[in-house]
C-alpha positions as CSV (number, residue, x, y, z in Angstrom):
1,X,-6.8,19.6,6.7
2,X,-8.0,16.3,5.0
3,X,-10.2,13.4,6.2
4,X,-10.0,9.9,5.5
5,X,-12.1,6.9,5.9
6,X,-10.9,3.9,8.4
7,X,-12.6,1.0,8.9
8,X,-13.9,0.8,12.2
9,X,-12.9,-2.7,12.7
10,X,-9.8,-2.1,12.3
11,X,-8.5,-3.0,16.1
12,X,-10.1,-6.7,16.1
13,X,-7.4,-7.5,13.5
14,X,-4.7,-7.5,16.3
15,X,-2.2,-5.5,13.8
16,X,1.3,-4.1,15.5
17,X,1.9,-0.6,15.3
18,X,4.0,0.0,12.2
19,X,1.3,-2.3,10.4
20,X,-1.6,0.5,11.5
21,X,0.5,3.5,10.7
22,X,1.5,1.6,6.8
23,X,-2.6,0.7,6.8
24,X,-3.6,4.1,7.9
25,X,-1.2,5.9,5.3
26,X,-2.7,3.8,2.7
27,X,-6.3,4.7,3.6
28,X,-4.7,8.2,3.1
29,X,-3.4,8.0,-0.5
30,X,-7.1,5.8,-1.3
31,X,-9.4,7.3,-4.0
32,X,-12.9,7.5,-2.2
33,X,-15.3,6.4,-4.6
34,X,-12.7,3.0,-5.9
35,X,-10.4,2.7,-2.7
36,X,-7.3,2.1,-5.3
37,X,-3.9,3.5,-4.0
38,X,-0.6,3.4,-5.4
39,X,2.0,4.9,-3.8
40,X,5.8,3.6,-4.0
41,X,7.5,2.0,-1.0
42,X,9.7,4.8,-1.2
43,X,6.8,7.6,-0.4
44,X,5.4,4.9,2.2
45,X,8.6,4.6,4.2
46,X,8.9,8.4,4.2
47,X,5.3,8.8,5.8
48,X,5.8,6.5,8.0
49,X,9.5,6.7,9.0
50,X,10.4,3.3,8.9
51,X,12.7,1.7,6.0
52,X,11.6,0.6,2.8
53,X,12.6,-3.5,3.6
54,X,10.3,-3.4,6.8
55,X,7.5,-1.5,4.3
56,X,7.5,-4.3,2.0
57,X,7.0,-7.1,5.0
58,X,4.3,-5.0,6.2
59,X,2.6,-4.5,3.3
60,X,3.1,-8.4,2.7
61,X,1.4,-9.0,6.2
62,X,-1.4,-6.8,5.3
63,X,-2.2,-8.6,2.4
64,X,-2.1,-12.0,4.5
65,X,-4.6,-10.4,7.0
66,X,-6.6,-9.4,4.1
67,X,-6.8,-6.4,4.6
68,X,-5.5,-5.1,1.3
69,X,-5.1,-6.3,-2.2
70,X,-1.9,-5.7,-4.2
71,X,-2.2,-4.9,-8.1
72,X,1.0,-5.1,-10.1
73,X,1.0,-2.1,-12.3
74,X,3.8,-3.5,-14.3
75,X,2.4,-3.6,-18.0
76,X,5.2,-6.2,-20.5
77,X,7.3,-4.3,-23.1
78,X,5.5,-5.6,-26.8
79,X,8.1,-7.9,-28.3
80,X,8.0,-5.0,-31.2
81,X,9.6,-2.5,-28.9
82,X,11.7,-4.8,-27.5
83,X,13.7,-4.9,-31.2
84,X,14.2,-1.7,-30.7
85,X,16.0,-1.2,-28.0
C-alpha cells in the first residue's frame, strides 16, 4: 500500500466529485519532492472511470480553480528533421 499527500484545504474549493477523484488521482501519480505529474488522459479516465472528454473539462476546471498547472510536454520537430521525413 502507497500514501499520498493531499492538501488539506482541499474541501473549501467547493470542487464536484469527479473533479476530487481527477485531483486526487493526480496527487497520486505526483513526484514528492517537485509535485510534477504526467499521466495521459487515457490512464486518467481509466483511474477514474469516467471518459476521456469529461477528463479534459475537468482537468481544464482544475486549472481555472488553480489548483493545478498544466505543462505541454510537446518539444517542435528541428526544421532539419523535418527534411527528412
Amino acid at each position: 500500500m502507497s500514501f499520498f499527500i493531499i492538501p488539506g484545504d482541499i474541501f473549501s474549493y467547493d470542487l464536484k466529485p469527479n473533479e476530487i477523484a481527477v485531483f486526487t488521482f493526480l496527487c497520486s501519480c505526483a513526484d514528492n519532492k517537485t509535485f510534477d505529474c504526467f499521466p495521459s488522459v487515457k490512464k486518467i479516465a481509466k483511474a477514474c472511470s469516467m471518459g476521456q472528454s469529461t477528463v479534459r473539462a475537468v482537468i481544464h476546471t482544475l486549472q481555472e480553480k488553480g489548483l493545478i498547472k498544466i505543462k505541454s510536454q510537446y518539444k517542435p520537430i528541428p526544421d532539419s528533421d523535418k527534411r527528412r521525413q
